[in-house]
C-alpha positions as CSV (number, residue, x, y, z in Angstrom):
1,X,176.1,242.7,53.4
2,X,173.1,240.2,53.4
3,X,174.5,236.7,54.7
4,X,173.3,233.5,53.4
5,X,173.9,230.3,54.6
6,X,172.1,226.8,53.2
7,X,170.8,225.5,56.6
8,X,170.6,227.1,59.8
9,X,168.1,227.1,63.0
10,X,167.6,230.2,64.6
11,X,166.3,230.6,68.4
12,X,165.3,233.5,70.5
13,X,163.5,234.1,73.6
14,X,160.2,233.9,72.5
15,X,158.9,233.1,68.7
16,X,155.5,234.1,67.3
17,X,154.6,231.7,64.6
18,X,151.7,234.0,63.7
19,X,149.2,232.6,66.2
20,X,151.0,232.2,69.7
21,X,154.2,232.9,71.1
22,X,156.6,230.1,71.9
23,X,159.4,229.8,74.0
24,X,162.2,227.7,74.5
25,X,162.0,226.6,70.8
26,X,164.1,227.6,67.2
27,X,163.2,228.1,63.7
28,X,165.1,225.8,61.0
29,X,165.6,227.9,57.7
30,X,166.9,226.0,54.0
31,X,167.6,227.5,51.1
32,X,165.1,230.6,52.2
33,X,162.2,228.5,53.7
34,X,160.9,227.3,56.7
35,X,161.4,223.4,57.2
36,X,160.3,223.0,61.0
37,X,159.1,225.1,64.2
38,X,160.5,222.5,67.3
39,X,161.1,223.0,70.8
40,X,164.7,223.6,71.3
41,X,165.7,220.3,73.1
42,X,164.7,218.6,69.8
43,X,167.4,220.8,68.0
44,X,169.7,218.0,65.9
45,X,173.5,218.7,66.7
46,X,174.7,219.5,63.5
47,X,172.9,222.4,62.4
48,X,174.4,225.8,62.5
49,X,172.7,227.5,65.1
50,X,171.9,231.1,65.0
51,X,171.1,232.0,69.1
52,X,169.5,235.9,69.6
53,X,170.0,236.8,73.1
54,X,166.8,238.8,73.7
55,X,163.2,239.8,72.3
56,X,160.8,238.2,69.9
57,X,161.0,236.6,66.3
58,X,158.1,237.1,64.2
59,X,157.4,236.8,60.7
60,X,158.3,239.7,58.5
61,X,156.0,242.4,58.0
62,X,154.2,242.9,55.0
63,X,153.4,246.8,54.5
64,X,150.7,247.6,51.5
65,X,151.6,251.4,51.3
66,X,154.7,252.7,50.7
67,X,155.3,255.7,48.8
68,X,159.2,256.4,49.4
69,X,162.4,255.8,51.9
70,X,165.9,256.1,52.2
71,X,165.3,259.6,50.7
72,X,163.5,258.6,48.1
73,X,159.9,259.0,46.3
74,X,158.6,256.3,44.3
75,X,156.8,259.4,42.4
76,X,160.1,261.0,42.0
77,X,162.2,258.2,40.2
78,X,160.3,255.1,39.6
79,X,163.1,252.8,38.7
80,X,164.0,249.5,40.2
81,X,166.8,251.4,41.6
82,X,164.5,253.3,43.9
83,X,162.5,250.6,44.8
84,X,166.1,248.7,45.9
85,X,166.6,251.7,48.5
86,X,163.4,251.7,49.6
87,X,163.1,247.8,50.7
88,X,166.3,248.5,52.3
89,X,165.6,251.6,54.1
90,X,162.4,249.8,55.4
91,X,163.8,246.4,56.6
92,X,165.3,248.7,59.6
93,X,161.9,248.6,60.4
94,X,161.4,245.2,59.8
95,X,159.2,245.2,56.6
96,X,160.4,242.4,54.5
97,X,157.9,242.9,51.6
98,X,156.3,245.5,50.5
99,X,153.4,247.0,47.9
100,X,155.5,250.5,46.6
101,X,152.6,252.7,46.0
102,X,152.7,255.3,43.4
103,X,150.4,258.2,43.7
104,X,148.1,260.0,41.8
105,X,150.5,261.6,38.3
106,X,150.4,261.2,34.7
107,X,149.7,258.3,32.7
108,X,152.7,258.1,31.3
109,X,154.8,258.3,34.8
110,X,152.2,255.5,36.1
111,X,153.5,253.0,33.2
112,X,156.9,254.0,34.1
113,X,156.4,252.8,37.9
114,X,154.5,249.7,36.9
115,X,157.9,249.2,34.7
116,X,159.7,249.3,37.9
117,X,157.9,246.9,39.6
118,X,158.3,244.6,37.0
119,X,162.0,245.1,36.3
120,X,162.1,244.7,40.0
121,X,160.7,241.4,40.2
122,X,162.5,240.4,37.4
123,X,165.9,241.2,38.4
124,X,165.1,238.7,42.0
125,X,163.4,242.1,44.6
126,X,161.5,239.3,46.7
127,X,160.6,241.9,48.8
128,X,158.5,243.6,45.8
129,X,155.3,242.2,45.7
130,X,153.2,244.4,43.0
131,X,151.9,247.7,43.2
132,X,149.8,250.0,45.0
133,X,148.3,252.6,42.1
134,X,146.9,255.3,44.7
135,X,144.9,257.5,42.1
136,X,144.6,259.5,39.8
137,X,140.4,258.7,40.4
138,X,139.6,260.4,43.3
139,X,137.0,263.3,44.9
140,X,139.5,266.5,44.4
141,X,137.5,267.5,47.6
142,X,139.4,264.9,49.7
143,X,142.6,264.8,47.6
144,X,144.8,265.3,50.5
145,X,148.3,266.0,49.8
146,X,147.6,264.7,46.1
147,X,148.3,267.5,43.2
148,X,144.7,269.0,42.2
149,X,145.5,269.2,38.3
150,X,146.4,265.4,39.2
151,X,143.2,264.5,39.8
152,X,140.9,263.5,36.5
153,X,137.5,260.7,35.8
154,X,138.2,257.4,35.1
155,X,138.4,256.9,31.0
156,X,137.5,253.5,29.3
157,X,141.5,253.5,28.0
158,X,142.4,253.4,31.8
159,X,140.3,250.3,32.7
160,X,141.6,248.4,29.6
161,X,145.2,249.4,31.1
162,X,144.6,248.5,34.3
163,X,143.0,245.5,33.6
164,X,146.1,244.0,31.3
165,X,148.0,244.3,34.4
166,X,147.5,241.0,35.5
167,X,151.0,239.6,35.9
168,X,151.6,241.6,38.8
169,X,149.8,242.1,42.1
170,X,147.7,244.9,41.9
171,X,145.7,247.4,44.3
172,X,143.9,250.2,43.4
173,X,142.4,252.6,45.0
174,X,140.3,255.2,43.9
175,X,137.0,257.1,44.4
176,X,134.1,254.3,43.8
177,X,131.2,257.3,43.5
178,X,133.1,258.4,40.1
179,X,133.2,254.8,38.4
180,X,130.3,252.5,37.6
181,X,129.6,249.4,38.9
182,X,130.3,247.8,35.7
183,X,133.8,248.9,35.5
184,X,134.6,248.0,39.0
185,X,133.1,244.3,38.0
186,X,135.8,244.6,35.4
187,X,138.9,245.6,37.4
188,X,137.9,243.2,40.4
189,X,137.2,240.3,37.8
190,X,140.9,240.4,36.2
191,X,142.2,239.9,40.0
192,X,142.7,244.0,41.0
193,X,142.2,244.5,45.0
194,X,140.3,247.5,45.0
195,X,139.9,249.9,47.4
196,X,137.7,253.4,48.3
197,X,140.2,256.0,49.3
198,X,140.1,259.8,48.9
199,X,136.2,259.8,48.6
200,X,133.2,261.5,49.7
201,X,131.1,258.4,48.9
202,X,128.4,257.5,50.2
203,X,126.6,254.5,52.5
204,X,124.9,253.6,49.3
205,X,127.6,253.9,47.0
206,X,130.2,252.2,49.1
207,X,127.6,249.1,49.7
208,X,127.1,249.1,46.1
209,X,130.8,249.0,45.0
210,X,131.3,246.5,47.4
211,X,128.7,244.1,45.5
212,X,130.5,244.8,42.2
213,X,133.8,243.0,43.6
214,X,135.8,245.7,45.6
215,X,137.3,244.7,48.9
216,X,139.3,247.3,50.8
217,X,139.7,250.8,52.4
218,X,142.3,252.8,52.5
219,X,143.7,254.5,55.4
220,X,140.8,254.5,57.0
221,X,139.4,257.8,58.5
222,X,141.7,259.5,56.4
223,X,140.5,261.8,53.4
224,X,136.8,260.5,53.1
225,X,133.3,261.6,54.1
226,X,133.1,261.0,58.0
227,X,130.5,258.7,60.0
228,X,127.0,261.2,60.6
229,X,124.2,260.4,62.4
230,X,122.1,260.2,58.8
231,X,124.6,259.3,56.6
232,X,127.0,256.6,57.6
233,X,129.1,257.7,54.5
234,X,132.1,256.0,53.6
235,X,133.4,255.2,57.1
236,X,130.3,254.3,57.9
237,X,130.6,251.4,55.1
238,X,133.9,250.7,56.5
239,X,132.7,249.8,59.8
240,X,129.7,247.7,58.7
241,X,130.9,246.3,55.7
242,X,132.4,242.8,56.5
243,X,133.7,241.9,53.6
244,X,136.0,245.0,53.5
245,X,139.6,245.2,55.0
246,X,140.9,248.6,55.8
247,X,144.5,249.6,56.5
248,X,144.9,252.4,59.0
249,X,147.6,254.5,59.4
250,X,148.8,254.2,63.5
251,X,151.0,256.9,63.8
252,X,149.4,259.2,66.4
253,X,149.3,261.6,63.7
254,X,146.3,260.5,61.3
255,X,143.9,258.7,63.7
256,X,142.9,258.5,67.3
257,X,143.6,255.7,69.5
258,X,140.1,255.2,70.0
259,X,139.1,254.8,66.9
260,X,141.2,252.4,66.1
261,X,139.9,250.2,68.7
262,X,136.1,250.8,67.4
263,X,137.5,249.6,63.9
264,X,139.4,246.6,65.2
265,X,136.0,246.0,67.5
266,X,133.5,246.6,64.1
267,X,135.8,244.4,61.7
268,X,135.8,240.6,61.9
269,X,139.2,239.0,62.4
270,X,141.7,239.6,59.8
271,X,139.9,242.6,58.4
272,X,141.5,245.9,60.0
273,X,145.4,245.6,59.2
274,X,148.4,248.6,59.5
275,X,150.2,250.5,56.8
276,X,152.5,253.0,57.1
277,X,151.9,255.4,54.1
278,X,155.3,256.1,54.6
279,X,157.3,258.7,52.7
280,X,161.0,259.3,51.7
281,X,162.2,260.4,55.5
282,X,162.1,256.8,56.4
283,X,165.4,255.0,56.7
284,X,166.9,258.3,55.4
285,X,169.2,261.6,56.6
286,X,166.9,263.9,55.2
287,X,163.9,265.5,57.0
288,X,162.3,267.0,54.0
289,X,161.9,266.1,50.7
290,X,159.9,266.9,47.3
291,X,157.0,265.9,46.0
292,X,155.4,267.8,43.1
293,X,158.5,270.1,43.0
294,X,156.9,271.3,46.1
295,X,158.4,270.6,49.7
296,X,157.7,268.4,52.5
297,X,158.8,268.8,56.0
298,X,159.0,266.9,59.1
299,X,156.8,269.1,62.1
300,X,156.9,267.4,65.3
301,X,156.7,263.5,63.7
302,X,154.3,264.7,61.0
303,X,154.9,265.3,57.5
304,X,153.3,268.2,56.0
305,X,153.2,270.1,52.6
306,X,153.3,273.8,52.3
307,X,149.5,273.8,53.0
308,X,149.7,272.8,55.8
309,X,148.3,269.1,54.6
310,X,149.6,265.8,55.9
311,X,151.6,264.2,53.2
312,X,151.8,260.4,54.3
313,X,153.8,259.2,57.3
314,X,157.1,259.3,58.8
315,X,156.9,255.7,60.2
316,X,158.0,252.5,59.6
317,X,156.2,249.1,60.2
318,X,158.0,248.4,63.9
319,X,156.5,251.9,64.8
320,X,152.7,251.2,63.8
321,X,153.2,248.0,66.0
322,X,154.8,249.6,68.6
323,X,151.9,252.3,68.3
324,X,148.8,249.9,68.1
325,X,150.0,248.2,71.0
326,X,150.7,251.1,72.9
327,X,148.2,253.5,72.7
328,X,145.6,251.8,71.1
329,X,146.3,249.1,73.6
330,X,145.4,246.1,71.0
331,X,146.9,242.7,72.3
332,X,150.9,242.5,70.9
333,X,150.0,239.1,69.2
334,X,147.2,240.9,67.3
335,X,149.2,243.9,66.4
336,X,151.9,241.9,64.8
337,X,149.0,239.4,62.8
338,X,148.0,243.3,61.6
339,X,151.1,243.8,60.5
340,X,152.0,240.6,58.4
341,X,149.2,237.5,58.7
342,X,146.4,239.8,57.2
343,X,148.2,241.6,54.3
344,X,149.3,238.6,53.4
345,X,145.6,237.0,53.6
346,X,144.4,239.9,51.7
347,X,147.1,239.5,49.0
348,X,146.1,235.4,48.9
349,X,150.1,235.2,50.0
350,X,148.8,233.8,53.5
351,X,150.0,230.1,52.3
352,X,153.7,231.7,51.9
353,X,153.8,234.7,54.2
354,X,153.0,235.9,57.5
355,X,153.7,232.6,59.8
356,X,156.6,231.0,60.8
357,X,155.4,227.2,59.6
358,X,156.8,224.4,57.5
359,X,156.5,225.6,54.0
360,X,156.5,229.3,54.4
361,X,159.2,231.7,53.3
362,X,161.8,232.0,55.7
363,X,160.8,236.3,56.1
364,X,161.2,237.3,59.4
365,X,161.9,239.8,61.9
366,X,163.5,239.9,65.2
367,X,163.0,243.1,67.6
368,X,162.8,243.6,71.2
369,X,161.1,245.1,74.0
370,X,161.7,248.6,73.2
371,X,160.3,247.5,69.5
372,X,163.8,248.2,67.9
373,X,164.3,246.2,65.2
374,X,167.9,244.1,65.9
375,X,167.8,241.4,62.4
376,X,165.5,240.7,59.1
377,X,165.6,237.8,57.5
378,X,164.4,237.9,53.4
379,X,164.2,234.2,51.8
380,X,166.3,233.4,54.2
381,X,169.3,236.2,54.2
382,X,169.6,237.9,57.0
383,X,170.2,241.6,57.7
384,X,171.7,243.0,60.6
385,X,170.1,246.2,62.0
386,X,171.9,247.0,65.4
């Protein structure tokens, strides 16, 4: 069970504050925020004192795609119930907040998971920050793992819809060369992040979405028109375009090492952050699952449909850290800013989330060298992983 307690200070062997590691110092937590960052000789005597042995504390990660764990789809049953098993399932792999994505489906399911969300919040999930809306308005050509029959034009009814949404947190991401550039100004201006995903777009088009107010990419590479020597196309735009972000999916499955280092290289700072895309085998028992009454297995540490198609990821948030500073060989300080500092920037949360600071939320995560995720803390309440 999550444990709470009013005031403690927590040290480990090394602290990353969301700039720069730190040793020999401790965290003071109250009533689920940060109050000071101090070296541990100026630790005051009376405060409970919560000592980790080994590895590093870092803030909590923030993942903006996540369509399931624990065995379950957000697609499936979006209830707040589901989104309860999957924050859980996911804070073994030390996500602390997350953006439940919902994929391309009916109208009528999409209200139901934006009902979710909300009941979510509602009912105290601080580890639900909005919604991800991953279609329905994409390129069938590049609809991945996404249900053909799914797949329709944007309508005048569904920018009205989208655009009431604006209690919550919002991303949406959808095919920018089937909407205009009026009705991108329209979702962007009622505080939508959206993003090009599932798109043969071109240069032209992605540059002139971009000017109409959208801001990201998602998983980049993945199921879009590829870089040419005469038409940049839509990864292209990603590269060059500096006031996009892109997530990327580091799983060894969906993009090479390499060229993850040429996007980290091509974006300025902040601007190239991980996701995991993950699906319902994450946190859970289960190696398969459904999706569209059709199955999904795990094949050697992918997840593919019965096309053959990869149908999101089969990692958490410790293993896309683990991976981009493996592999990819990006610096670990950088991988874990990827991983929390700039969704939270993108999100305009970086004044509450992603550093350890005076002020901040007291989310964090403590792992160590082998990237195995020991404790979470969310607001404050820890969890105990191993």
């Amino acid at each position: 069970m999550p444990e709470r307690v009013n005031t403690i200070a927590i040290s480990a062997p090394s602290i990353f504050d969301g700039a720069r590691f730190l040793r020999d110092h401790c965290v003071t937590i109250r009533e689920g925020e940060v109050q000071q960052l101090l070296p541990l000789e100026n630790l005051p005597a009376h405060l409970q004192q919560v000592s980790l042995p080994t590895g590093i504390l870092a803030p909590g990660f923030i993942d903006l795609q996540v369509n399931g764990g624990g065995d379950l789809m957000f697609n499936n049953e979006p209830s707040e119930a589901t989104l309860a098993v999957m924050l859980d399932a996911h804070r073994a792999t030390g996500t602390t907040t997350m953006m439940p994505t919902f994929i391309s489906d009916t109208a009528a399911r999409r209200k139901a998971a934006v009902a979710a969300v909300r009941d979510a919040r509602s009912g105290g999930n601080r580890g639900i920050l909005g919604i991800h809306l991953e279609g329905p308005y994409f390129e069938v050509a590049r609809r991945g793992a996404h249900r053909a029959e799914m797949i329709r034009r944007v309508r005048d009814e569904d920018i009205a819809w989208l655009c009431s949404l604006q209690d919550l947190r919002v991303i949406v991401t959808l095919a920018p060369e089937h909407i205009s550039p009026e009705q991108i100004r329209s979702l962007t201006d009622s505080g939508i992040h959206l993003c090009a995903g599932h798109t043969n777009a071109s240069y032209a088009q992605i540059s002139a979405a971009v000017a109409a107010g959208m801001e990201g990419i998602t998983h980049l590479y993945n199921a879009m028109g590829p870089l040419a020597s005469r038409e940049p196309g839509t990864v292209g735009a990603a590269l060059v375009e500096d006031a996009l972000w892109a997530g990327v999916i580091a799983d060894g499955h969906h993009v090479h090492p390499a060229n993850i280092r040429l996007a980290h290289r091509a974006k300025p700072e902040g601007r190239l952050v991980l996701v995991t895309d993950a699906m319902a085998t994450v946190g859970g028992t289960q190696d398969t699952f459904s999706l569209y009454d059709e199955q999904v297995s795990a094949r050697d540490g992918r997840l593919v449909n019965a096309e053959g198609v990869l149908a999101g990821s089969a990692i958490g948030m410790i293993d896309a850290v683990r991976y981009a500073a493996g592999p990819v060989g990006l610096p670990l300080d950088e991988c874990l800013r990827m991983a929390s500092l700039y969704p939270a920037a993108i999100l305009e949360l970086d004044n509450r989330l992603g550093r350890i600071a005076s002020g901040y939320r007291a989310d964090l995560v403590h792992f160590d060298d082998q990237f195995r995720v020991h404790n979470t803390w969310l607001v404050g309440e820890r969890r105990q992983h191993l």
